[in-house]
C-alpha positions in Angstrom: 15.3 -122.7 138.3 19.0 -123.5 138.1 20.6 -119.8 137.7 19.6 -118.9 141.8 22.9 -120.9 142.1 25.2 -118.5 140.0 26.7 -115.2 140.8 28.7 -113.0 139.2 32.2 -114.1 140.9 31.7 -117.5 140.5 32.2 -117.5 136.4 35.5 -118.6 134.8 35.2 -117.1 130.9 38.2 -118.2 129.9 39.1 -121.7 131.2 42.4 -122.5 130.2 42.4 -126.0 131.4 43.9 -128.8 129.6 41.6 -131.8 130.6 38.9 -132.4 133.5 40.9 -132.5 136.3 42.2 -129.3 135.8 39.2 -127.6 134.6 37.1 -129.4 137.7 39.9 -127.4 140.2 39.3 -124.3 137.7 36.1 -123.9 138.6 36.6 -125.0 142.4 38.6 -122.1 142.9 35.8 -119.9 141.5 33.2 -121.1 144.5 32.6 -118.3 147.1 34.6 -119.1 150.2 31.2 -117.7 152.4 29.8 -120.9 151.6 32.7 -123.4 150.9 36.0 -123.1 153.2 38.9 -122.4 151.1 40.6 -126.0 153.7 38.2 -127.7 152.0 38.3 -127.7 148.2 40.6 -130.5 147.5 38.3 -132.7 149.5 35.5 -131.7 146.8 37.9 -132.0 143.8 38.8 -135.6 144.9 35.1 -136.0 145.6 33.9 -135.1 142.3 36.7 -136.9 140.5 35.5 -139.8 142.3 32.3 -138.9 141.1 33.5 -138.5 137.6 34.8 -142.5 137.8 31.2 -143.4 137.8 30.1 -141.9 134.7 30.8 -138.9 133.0 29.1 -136.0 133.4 29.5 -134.6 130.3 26.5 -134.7 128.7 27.4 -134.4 125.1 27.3 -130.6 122.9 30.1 -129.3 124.5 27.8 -129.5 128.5 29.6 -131.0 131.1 27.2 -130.3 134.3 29.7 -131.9 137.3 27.6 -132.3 140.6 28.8 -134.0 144.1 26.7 -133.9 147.1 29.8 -132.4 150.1 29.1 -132.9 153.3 30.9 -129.6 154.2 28.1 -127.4 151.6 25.7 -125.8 154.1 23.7 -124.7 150.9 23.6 -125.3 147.1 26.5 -123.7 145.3 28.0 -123.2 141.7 30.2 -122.0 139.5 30.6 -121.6 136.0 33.4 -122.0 133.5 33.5 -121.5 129.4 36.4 -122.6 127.2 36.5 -121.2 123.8 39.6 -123.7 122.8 37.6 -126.6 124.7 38.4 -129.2 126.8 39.6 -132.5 126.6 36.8 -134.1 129.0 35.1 -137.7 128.2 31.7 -137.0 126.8 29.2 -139.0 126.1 29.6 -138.1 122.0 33.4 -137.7 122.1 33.4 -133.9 121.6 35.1 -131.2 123.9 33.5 -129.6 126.5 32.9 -125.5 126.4 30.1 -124.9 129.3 31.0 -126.4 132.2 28.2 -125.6 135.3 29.7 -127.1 138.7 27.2 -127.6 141.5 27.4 -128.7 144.9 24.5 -130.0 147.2 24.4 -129.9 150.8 23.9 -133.6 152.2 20.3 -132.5 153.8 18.1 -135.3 151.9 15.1 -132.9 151.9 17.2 -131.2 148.3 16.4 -134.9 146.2 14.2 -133.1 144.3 15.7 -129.9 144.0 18.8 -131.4 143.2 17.0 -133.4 139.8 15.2 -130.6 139.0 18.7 -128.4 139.0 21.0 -130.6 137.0 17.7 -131.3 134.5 16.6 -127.8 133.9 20.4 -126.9 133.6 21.2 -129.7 131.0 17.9 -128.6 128.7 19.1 -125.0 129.1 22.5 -125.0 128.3 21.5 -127.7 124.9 20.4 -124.2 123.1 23.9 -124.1 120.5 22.8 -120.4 120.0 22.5 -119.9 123.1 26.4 -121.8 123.8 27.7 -119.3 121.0 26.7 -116.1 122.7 28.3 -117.6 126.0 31.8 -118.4 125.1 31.7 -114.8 123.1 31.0 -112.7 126.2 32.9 -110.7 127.5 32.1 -110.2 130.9 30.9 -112.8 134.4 27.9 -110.0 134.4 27.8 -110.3 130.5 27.3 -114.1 131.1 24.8 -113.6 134.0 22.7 -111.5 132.5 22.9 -113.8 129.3 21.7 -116.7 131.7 19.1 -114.9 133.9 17.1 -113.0 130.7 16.7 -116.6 128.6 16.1 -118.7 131.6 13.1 -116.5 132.7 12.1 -116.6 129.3 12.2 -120.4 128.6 10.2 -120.4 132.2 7.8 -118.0 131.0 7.2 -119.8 128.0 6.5 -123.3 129.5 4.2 -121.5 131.8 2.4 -120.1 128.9 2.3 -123.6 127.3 0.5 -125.2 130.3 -1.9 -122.8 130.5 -3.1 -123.1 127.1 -3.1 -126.9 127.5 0.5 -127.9 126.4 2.8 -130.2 128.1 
């Protein structure tokens, strides 16, 4: 599932950010130098502007789920940010954006699926509202972590159960 990607360090819980741009570098900044050199972030904020230019990727709810593949990612990477104000970001319904999960894909083409399976499993998680409301309330990134990792398994362990008693 999605939530490998996240640690601790890499959540913004209080995005001040007036509009996309500024939230995109937001969130950016949050990405763990390890895997992404600090040189090379404005390359991936111009690339996922770019990206942006295509179609939004704000899904609608208040989700924005921004994703680039960056030739200078040696693994998949994320970060995430939460606005209690919102932000001014085009959505597909017109409303501001609260949850916003940034990921970045390595170029190796072996990750297609992966990379599908990340952005849809993170676009049906983060469409729980009660779920959205106990996220922008926390307090702390390990708050938010812990938030994510707990209900993820969960939804995981219930669509297990479903298959195995013959559900889709």
């Amino acid at each position: 599932m999605f939530q490998h990607l996240l640690r601790e360090e890499a959540v913004g819980l209080r995005l001040e950010a007036p509009n996309r741009e500024a939230a995109l570098a937001e969130l950016i900044a949050l990405l763990p130098s390890q895997f992404l050199p600090s040189r090379k972030k404005a390359d991936l904020l111009d690339l996922l502007l770019q990206r942006e230019r295509f179609g939004t990727t704000a899904t609608g709810e208040g989700v924005a789920l921004p994703h680039c593949i960056f030739s200078e990612a040696s693994i998949p990477i994320a970060s995430l940010g939460i606005s209690r104000k919102g932000i001014a970001y085009p959505s597909l319904d017109g409303t501001p954006v609260h949850i916003i999960f940034l990921v970045v894909f390595p170029e190796k083409s072996d990750l297609d699926a992966d990379r599908y399976r990340i952005l849809r499993e993170a676009e049906t998680f983060f469409r729980d509202r009660f779920l959205m409301e106990r996220l922008k309330i926390s307090e702390t990134p390990e708050e938010v972590c812990e938030i994510i990792f707990r209900e993820a398994n969960h939804q995981f362990d219930s669509s297990q159960n479903l298959r195995a008693i013959g559900g889709n």
